[in-house]
Biotite code that builds the C-alpha atoms (Angstrom):
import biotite.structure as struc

atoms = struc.array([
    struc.Atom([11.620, -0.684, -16.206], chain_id="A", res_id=1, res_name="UNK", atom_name="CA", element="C"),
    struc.Atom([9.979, -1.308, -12.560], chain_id="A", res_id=2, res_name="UNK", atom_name="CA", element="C"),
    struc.Atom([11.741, -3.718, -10.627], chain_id="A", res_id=3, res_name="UNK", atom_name="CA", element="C"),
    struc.Atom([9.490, -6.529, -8.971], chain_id="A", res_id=4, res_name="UNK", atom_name="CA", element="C"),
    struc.Atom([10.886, -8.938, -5.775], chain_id="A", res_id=5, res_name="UNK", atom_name="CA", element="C"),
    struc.Atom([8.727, -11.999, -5.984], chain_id="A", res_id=6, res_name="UNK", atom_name="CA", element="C"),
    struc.Atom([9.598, -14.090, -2.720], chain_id="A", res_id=7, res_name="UNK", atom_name="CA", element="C"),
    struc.Atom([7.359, -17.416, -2.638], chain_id="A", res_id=8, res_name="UNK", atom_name="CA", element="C"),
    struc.Atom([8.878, -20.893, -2.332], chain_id="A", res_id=9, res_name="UNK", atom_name="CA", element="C"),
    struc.Atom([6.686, -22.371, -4.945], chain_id="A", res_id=10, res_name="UNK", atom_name="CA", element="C"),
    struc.Atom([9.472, -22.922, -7.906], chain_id="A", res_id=11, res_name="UNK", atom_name="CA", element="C"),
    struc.Atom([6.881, -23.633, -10.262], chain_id="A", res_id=12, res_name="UNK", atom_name="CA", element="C"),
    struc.Atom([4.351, -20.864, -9.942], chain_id="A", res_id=13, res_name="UNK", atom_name="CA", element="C"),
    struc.Atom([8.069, -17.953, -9.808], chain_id="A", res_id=14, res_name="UNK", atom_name="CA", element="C"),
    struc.Atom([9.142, -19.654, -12.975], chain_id="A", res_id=15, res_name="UNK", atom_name="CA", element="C"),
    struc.Atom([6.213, -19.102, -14.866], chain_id="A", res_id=16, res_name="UNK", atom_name="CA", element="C"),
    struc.Atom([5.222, -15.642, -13.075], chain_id="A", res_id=17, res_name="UNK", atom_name="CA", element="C"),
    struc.Atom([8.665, -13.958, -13.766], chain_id="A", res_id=18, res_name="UNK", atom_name="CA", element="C"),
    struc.Atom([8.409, -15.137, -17.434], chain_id="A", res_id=19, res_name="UNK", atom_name="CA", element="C"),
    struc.Atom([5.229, -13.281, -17.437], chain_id="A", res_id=20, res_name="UNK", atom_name="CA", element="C"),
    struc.Atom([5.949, -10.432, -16.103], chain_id="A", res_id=21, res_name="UNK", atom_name="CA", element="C"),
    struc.Atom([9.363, -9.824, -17.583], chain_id="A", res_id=22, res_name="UNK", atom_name="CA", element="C"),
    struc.Atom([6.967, -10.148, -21.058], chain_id="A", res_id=23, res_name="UNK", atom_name="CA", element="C"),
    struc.Atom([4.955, -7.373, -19.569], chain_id="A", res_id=24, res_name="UNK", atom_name="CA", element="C"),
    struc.Atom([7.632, -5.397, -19.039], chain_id="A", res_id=25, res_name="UNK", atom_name="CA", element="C"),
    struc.Atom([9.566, -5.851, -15.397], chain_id="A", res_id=26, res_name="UNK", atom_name="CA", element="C"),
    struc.Atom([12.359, -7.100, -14.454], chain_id="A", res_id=27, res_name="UNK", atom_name="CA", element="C"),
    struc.Atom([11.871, -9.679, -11.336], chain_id="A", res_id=28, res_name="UNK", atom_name="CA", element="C"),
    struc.Atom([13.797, -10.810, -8.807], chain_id="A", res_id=29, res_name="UNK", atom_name="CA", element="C"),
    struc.Atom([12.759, -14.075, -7.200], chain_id="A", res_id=30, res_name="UNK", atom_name="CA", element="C"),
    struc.Atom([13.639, -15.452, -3.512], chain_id="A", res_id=31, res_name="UNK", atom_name="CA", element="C"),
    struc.Atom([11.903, -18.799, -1.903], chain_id="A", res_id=32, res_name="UNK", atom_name="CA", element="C"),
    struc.Atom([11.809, -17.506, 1.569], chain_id="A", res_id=33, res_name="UNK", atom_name="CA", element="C"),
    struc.Atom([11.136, -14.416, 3.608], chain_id="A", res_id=34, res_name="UNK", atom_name="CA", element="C"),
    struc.Atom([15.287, -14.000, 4.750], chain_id="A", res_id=35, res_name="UNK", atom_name="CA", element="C"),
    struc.Atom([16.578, -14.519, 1.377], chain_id="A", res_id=36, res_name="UNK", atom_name="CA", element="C"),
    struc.Atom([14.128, -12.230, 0.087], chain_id="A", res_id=37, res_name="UNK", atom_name="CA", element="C"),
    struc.Atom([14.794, -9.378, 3.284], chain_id="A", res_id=38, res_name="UNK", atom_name="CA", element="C"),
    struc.Atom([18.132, -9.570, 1.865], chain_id="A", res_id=39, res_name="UNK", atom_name="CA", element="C"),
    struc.Atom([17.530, -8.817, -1.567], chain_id="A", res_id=40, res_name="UNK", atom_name="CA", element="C"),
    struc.Atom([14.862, -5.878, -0.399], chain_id="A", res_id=41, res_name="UNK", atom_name="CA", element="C"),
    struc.Atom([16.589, -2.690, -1.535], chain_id="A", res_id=42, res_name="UNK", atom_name="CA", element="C"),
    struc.Atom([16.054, 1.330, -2.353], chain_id="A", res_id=43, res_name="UNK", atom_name="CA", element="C"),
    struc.Atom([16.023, -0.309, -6.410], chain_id="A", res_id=44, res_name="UNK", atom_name="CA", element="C"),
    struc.Atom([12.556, -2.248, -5.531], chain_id="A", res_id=45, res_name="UNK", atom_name="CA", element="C"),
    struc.Atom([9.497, -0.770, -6.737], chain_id="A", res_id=46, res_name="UNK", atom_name="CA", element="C"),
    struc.Atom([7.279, -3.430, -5.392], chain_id="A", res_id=47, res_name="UNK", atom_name="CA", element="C"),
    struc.Atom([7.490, -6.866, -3.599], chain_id="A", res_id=48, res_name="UNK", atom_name="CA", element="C"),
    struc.Atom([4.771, -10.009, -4.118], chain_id="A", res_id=49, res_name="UNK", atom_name="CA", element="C"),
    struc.Atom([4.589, -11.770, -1.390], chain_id="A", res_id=50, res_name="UNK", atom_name="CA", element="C"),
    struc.Atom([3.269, -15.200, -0.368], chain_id="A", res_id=51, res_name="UNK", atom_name="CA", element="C"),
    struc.Atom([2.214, -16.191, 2.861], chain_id="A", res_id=52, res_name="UNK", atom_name="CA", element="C"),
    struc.Atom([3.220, -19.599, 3.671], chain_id="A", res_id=53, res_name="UNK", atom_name="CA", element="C"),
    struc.Atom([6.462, -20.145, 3.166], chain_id="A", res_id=54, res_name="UNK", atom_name="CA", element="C"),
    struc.Atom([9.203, -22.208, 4.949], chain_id="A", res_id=55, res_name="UNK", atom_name="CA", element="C"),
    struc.Atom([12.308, -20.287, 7.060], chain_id="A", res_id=56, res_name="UNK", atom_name="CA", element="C"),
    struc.Atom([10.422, -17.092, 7.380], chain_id="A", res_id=57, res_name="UNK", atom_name="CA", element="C"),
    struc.Atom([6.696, -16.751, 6.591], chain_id="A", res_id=58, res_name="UNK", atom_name="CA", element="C"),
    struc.Atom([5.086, -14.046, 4.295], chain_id="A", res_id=59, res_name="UNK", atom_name="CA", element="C"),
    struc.Atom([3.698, -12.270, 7.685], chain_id="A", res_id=60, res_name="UNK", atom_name="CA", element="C"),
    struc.Atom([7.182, -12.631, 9.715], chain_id="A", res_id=61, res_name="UNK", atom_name="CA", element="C"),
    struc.Atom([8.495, -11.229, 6.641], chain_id="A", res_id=62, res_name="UNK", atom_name="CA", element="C"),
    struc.Atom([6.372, -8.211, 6.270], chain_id="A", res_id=63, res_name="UNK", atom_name="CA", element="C"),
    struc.Atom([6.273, -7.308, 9.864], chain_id="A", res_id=64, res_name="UNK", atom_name="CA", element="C"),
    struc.Atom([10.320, -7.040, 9.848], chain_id="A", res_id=65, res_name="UNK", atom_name="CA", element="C"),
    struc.Atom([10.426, -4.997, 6.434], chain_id="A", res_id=66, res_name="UNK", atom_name="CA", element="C"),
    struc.Atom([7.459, -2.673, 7.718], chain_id="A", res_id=67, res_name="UNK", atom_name="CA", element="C"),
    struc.Atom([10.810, -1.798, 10.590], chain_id="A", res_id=68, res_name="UNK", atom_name="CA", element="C"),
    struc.Atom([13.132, -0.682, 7.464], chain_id="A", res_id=69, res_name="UNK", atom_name="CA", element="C"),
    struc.Atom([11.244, 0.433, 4.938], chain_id="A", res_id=70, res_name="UNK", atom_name="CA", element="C"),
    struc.Atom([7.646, 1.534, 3.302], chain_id="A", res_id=71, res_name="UNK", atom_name="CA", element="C"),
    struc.Atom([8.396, -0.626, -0.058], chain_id="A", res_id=72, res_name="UNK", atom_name="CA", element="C"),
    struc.Atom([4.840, -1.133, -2.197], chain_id="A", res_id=73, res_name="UNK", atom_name="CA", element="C"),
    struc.Atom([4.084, -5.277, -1.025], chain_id="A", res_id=74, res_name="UNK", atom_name="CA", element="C"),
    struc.Atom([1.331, -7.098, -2.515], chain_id="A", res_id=75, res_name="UNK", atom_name="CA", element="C"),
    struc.Atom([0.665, -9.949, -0.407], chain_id="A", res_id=76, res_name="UNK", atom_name="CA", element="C"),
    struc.Atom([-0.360, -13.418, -2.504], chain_id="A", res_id=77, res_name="UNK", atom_name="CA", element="C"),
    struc.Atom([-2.798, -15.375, 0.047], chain_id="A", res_id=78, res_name="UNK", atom_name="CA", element="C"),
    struc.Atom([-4.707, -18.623, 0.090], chain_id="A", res_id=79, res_name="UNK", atom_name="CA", element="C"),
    struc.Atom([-8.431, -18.626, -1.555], chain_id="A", res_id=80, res_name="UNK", atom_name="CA", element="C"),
    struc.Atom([-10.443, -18.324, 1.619], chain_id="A", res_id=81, res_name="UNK", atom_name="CA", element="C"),
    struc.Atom([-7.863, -17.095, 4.071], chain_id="A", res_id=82, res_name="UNK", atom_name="CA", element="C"),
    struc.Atom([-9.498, -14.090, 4.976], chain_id="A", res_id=83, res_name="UNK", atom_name="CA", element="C"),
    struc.Atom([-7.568, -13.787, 8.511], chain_id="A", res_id=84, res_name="UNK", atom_name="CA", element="C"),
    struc.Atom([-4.715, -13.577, 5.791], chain_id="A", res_id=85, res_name="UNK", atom_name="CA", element="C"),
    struc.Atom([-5.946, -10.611, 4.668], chain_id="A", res_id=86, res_name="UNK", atom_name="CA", element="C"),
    struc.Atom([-6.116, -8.788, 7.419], chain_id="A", res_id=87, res_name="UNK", atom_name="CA", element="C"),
    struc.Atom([-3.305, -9.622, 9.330], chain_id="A", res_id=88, res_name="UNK", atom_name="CA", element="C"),
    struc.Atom([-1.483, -8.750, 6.074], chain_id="A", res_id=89, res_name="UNK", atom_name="CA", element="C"),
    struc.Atom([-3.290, -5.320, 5.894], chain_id="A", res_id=90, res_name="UNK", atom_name="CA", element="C"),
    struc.Atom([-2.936, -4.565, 9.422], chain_id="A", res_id=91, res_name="UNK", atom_name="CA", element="C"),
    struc.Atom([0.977, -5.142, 9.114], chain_id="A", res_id=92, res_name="UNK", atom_name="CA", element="C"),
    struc.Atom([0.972, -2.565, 6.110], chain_id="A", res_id=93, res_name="UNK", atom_name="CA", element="C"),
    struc.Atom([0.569, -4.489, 3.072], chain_id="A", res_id=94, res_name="UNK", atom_name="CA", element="C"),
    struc.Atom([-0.470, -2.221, 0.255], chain_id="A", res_id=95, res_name="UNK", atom_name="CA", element="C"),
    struc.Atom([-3.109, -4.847, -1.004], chain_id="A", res_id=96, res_name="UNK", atom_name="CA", element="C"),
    struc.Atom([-3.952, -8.523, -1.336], chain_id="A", res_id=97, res_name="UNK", atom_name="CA", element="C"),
    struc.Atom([-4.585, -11.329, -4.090], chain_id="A", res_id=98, res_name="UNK", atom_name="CA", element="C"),
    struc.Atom([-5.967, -14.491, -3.667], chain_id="A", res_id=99, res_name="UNK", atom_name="CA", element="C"),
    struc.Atom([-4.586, -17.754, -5.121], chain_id="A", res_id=100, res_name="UNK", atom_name="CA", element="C"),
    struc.Atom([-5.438, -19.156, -7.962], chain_id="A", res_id=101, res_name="UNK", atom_name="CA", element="C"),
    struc.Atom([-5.117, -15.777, -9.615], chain_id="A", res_id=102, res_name="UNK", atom_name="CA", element="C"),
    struc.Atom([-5.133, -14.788, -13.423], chain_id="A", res_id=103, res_name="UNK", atom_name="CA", element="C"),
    struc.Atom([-2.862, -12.976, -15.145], chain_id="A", res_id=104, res_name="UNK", atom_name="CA", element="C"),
    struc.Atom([-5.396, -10.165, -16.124], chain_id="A", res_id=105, res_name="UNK", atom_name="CA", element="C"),
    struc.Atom([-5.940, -9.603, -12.254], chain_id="A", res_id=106, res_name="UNK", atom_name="CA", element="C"),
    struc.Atom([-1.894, -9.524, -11.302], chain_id="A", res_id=107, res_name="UNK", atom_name="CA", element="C"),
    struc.Atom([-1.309, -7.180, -14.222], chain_id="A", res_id=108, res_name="UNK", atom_name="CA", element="C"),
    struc.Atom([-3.838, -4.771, -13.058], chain_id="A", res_id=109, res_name="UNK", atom_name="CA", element="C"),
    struc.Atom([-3.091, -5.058, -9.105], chain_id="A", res_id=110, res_name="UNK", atom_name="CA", element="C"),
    struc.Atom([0.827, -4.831, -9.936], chain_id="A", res_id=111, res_name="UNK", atom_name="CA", element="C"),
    struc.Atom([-0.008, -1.644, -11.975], chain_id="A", res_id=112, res_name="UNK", atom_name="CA", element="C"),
    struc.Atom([-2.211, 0.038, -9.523], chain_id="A", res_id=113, res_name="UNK", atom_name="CA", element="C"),
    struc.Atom([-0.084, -0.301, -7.050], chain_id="A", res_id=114, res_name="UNK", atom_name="CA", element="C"),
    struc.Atom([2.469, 1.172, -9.229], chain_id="A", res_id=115, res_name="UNK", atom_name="CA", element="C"),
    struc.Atom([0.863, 3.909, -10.500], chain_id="A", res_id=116, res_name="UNK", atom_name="CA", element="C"),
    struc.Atom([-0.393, 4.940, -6.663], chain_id="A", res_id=117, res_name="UNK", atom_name="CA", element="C"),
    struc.Atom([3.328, 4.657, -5.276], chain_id="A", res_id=118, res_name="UNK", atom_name="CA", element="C"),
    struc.Atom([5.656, 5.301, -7.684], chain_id="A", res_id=119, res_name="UNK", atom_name="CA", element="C"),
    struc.Atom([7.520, 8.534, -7.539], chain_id="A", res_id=120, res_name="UNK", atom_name="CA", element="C"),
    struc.Atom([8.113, 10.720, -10.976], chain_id="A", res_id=121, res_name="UNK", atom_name="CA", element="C"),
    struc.Atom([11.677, 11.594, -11.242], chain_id="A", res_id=122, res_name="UNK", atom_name="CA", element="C"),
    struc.Atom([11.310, 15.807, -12.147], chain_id="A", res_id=123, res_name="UNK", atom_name="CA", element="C"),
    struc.Atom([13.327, 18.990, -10.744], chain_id="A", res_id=124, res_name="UNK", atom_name="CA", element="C"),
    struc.Atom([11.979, 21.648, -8.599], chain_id="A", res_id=125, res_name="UNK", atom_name="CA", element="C"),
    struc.Atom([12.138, 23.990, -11.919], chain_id="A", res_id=126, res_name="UNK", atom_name="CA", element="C"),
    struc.Atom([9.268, 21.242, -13.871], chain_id="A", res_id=127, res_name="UNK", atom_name="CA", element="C"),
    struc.Atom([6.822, 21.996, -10.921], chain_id="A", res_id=128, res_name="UNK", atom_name="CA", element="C"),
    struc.Atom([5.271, 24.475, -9.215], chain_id="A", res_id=129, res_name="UNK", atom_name="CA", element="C"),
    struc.Atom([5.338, 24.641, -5.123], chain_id="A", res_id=130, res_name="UNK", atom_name="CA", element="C"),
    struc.Atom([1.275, 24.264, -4.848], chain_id="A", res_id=131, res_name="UNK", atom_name="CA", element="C"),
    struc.Atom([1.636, 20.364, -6.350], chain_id="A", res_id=132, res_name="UNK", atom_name="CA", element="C"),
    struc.Atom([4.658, 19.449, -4.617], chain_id="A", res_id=133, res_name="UNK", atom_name="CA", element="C"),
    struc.Atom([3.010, 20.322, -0.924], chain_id="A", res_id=134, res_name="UNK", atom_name="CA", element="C"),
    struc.Atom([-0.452, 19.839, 1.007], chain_id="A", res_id=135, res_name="UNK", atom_name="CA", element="C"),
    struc.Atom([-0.905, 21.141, 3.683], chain_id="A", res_id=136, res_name="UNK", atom_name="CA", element="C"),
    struc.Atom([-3.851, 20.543, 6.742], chain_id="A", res_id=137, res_name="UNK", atom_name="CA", element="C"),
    struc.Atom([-4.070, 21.665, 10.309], chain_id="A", res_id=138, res_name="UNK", atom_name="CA", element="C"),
    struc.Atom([-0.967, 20.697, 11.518], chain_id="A", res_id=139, res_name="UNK", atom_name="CA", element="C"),
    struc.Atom([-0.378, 17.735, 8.524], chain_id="A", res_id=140, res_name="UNK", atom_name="CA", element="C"),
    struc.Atom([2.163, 18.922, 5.537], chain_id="A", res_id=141, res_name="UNK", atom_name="CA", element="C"),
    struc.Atom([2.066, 16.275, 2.380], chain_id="A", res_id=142, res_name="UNK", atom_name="CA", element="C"),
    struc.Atom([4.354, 16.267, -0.027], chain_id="A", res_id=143, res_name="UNK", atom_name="CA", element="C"),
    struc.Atom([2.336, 14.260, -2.788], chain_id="A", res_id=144, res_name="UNK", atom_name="CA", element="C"),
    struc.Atom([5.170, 13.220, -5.031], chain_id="A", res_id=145, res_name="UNK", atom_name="CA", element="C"),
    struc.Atom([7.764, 11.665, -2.075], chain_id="A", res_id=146, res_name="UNK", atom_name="CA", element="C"),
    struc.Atom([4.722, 10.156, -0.522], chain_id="A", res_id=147, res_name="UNK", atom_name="CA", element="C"),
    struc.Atom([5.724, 11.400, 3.127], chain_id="A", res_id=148, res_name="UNK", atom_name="CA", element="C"),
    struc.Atom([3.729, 12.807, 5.472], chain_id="A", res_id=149, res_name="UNK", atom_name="CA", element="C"),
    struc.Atom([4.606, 14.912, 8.544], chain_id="A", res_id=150, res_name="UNK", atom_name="CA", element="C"),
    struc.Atom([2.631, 15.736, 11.567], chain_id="A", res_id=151, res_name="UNK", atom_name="CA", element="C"),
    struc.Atom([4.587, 19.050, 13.031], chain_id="A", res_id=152, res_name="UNK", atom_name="CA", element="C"),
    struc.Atom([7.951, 18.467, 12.237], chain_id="A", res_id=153, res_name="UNK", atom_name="CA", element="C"),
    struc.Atom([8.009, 14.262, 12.818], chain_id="A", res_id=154, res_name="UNK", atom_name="CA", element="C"),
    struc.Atom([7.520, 11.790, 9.591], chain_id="A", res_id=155, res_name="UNK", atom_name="CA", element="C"),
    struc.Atom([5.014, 9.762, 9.859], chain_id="A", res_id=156, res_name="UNK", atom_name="CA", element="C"),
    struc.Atom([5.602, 6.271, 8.522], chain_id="A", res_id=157, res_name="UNK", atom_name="CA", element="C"),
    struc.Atom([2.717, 5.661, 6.115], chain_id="A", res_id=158, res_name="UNK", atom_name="CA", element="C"),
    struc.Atom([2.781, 3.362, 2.932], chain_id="A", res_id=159, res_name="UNK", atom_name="CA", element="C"),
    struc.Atom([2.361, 4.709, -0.237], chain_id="A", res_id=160, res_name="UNK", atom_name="CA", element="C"),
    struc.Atom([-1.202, 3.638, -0.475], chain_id="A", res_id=161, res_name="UNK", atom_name="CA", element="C"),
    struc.Atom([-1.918, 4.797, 3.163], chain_id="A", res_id=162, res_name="UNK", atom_name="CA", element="C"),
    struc.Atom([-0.571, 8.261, 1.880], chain_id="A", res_id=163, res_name="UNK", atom_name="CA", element="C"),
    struc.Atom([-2.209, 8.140, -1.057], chain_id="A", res_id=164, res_name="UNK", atom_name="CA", element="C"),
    struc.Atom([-5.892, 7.462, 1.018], chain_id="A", res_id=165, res_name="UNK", atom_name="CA", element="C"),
    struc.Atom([-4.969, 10.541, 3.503], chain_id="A", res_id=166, res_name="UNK", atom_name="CA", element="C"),
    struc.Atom([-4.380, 12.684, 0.555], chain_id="A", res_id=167, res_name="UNK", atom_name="CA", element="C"),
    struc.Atom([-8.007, 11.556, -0.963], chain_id="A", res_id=168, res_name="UNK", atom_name="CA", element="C"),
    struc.Atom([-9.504, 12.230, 2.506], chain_id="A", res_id=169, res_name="UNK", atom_name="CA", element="C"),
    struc.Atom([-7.944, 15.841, 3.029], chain_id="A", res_id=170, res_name="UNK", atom_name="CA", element="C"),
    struc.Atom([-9.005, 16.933, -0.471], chain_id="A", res_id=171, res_name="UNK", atom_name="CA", element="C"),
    struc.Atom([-12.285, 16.325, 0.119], chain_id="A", res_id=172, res_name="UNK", atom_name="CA", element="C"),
    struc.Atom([-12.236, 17.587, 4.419], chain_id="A", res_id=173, res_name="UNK", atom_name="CA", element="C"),
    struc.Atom([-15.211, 18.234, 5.722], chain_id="A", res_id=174, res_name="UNK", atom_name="CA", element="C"),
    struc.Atom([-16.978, 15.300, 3.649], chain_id="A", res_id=175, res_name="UNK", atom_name="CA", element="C"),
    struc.Atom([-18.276, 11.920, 3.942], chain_id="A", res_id=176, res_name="UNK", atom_name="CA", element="C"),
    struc.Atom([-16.141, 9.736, 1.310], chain_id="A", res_id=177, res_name="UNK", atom_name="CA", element="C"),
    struc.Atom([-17.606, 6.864, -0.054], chain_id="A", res_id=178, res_name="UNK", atom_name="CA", element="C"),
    struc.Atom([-15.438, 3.403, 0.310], chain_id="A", res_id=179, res_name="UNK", atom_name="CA", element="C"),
    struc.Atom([-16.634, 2.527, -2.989], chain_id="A", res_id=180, res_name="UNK", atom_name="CA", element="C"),
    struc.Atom([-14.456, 6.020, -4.422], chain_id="A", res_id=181, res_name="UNK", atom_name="CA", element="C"),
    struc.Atom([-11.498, 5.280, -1.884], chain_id="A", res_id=182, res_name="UNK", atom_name="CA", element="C"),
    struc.Atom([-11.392, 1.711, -3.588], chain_id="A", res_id=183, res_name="UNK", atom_name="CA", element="C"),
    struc.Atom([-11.614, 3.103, -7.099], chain_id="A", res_id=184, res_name="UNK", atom_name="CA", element="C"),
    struc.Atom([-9.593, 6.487, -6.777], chain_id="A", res_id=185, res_name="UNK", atom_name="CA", element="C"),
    struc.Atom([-7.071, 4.795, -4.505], chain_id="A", res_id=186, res_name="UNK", atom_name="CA", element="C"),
    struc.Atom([-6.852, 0.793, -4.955], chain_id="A", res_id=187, res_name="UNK", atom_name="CA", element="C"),
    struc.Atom([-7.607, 1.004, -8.793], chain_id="A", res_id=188, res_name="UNK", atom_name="CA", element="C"),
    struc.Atom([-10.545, -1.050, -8.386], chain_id="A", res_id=189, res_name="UNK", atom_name="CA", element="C"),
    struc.Atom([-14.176, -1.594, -7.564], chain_id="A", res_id=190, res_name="UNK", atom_name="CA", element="C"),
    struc.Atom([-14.957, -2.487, -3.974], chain_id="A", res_id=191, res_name="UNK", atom_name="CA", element="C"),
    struc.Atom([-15.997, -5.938, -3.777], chain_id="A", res_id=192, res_name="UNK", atom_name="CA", element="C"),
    struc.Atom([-18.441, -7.837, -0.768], chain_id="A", res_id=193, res_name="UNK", atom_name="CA", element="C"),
    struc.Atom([-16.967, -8.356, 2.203], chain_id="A", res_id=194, res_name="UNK", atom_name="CA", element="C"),
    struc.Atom([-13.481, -6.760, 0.960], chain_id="A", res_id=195, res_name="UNK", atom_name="CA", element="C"),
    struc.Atom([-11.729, -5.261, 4.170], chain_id="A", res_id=196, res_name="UNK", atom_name="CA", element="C"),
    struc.Atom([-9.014, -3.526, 2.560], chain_id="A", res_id=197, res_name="UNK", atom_name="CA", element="C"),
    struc.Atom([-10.564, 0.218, 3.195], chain_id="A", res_id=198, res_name="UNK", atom_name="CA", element="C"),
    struc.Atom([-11.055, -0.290, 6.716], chain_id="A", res_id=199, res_name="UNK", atom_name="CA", element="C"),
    struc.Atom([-7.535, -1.706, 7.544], chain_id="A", res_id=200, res_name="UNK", atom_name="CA", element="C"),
    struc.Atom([-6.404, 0.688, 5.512], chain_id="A", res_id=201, res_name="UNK", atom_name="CA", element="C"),
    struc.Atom([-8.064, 3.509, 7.377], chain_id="A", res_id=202, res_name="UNK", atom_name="CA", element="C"),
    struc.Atom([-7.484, 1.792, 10.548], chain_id="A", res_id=203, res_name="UNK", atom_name="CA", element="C"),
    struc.Atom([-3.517, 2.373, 10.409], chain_id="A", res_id=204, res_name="UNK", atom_name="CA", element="C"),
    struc.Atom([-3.663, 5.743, 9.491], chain_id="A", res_id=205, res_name="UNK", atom_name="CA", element="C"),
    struc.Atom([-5.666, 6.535, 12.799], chain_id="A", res_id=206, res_name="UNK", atom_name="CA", element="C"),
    struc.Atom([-3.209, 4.316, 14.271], chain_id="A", res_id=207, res_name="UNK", atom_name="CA", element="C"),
    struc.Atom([-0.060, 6.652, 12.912], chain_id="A", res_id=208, res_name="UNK", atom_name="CA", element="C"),
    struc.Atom([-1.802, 9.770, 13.297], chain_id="A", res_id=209, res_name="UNK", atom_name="CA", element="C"),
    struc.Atom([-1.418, 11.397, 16.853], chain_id="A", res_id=210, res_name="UNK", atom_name="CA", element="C"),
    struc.Atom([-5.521, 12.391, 18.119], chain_id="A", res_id=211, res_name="UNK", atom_name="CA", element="C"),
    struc.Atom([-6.327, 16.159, 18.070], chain_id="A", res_id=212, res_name="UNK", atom_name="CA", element="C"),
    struc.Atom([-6.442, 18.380, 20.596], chain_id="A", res_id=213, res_name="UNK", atom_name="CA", element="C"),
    struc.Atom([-9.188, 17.087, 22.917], chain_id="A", res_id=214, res_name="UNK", atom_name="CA", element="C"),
    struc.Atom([-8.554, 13.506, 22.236], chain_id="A", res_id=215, res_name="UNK", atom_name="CA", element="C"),
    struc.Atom([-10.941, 13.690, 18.857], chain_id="A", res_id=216, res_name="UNK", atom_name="CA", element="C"),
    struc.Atom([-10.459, 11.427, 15.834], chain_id="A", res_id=217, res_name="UNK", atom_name="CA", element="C"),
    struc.Atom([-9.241, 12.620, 12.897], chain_id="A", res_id=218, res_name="UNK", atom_name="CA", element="C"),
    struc.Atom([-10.928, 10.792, 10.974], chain_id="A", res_id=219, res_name="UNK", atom_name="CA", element="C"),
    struc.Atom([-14.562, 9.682, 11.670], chain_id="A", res_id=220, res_name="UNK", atom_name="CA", element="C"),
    struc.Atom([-16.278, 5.736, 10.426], chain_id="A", res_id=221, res_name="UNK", atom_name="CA", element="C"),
    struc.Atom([-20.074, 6.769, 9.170], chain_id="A", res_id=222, res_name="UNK", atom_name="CA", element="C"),
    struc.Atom([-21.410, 3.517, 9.150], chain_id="A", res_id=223, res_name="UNK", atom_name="CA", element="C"),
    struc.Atom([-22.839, 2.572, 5.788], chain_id="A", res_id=224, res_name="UNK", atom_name="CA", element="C"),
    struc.Atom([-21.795, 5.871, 4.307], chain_id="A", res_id=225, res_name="UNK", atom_name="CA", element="C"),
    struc.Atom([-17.973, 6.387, 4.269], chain_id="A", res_id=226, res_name="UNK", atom_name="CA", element="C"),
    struc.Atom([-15.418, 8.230, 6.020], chain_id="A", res_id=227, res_name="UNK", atom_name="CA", element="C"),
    struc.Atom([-15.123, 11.910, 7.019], chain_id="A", res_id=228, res_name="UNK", atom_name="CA", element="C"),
    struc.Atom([-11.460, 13.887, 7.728], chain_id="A", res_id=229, res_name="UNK", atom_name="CA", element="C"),
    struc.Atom([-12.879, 16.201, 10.749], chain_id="A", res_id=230, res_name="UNK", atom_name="CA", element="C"),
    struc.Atom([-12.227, 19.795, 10.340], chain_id="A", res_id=231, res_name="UNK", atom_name="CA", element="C"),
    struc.Atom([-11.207, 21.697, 13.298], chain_id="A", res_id=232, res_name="UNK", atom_name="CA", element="C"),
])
């Protein structure tokens, strides 16, 4: 049973959320601000919803110091409209967004997306063979199922879903990817007018990634077309 942290002081809306979900299948934890809800953040949480405005600690403050700790799945719950929301959520390593009101249908499906992209199978090294445990890519090694990536020898600090893009981008090296496939294949859904979540996404793996040799990008923007993983 996937354990969910919902942290947003509206009493109301956590009530009848964590009735839902618990229905669905989850078992929820709830927390009105961003400290008591960093203190119940823990290696048992498979993914946190989390609201922006909140009193003691806001949903931003609050991502920004669990982004320091840890790489838990968070789906941030923003205001209709707030599009600088968005962003500064995405840029702070959110895994995606959801704008208020929201129906049930849509929180299902995001929740479960984001599960299915970050969750880690519990198998032994006998169930699987070495060539799906390990990717490897000039000097990147991805190990698929832990969701970590290393440059050389150093982790990098990626979220599940930025791991989960990389992968998508060094399967297909050498080629332009469409955001409307990194959007289905990776966010579980169809890329929608406007939506920044590729780009931000995209943006903090360049960010995390050191340059190559000659100060090139690893990964080049086409506009209007996609992105491309440069081959060396």
């Amino acid at each position: 049973m996937p354990n969910l942290l919902l942290i947003d002081d509206d009493t109301e809306l956590t009530s009848l959320l964590s009735e839902l979900l618990e229905l669905e299948g989850f078992h929820v934890n709830t927390a009105s601000n961003g400290q008591q809800g960093l203190e119940l953040v823990s290696d048992d949480i498979d993914l946190i919803l989390l609201d922006v405005m909140m009193p003691v600690l806001n949903g931003m403050e609050t991502l920004r110091r669990l982004r320091e700790q840890r790489q838990t799945p968070v789906l941030m719950l923003t205001a209709k409209g707030e599009e600088i929301d968005r962003v500064m959520g995405l840029e702070l390593g959110a895994d995606d967004y959801l704008p208020k009101p929201f129906s049930d249908r849509e929180l299902l499906a995001r929740i479960r997306a984001i599960l299915r992209r970050t969750s880690q199978p519990k198998s032994t090294d006998t169930e699987s063979s070495p060539e799906q445990d390990v990717i490897h890519y000039q000097d990147l090694t991805i190990y698929p199922k832990r969701l970590e990536v290393y440059c050389g020898d150093k982790l990098i600090a990626l979220t599940g879903t930025e791991t989960e893009m990389l992968i998508c981008l060094v399967r297909h090296a050498g080629q332009v990817v469409p955001k409307t496939q990194l959007s289905e294949d990776v966010l579980g859904k169809r890329l929608a007018p406007f939506d920044r979540a590729i780009d931000m996404h995209i943006s903090n793996i360049r960010k995390k990634l050191p340059i190559l040799s000659g100060g090139r990008a690893r990964i080049k923007t086409l506009r209007g077309k996609g992105y491309l993983l440069v081959e060396q």
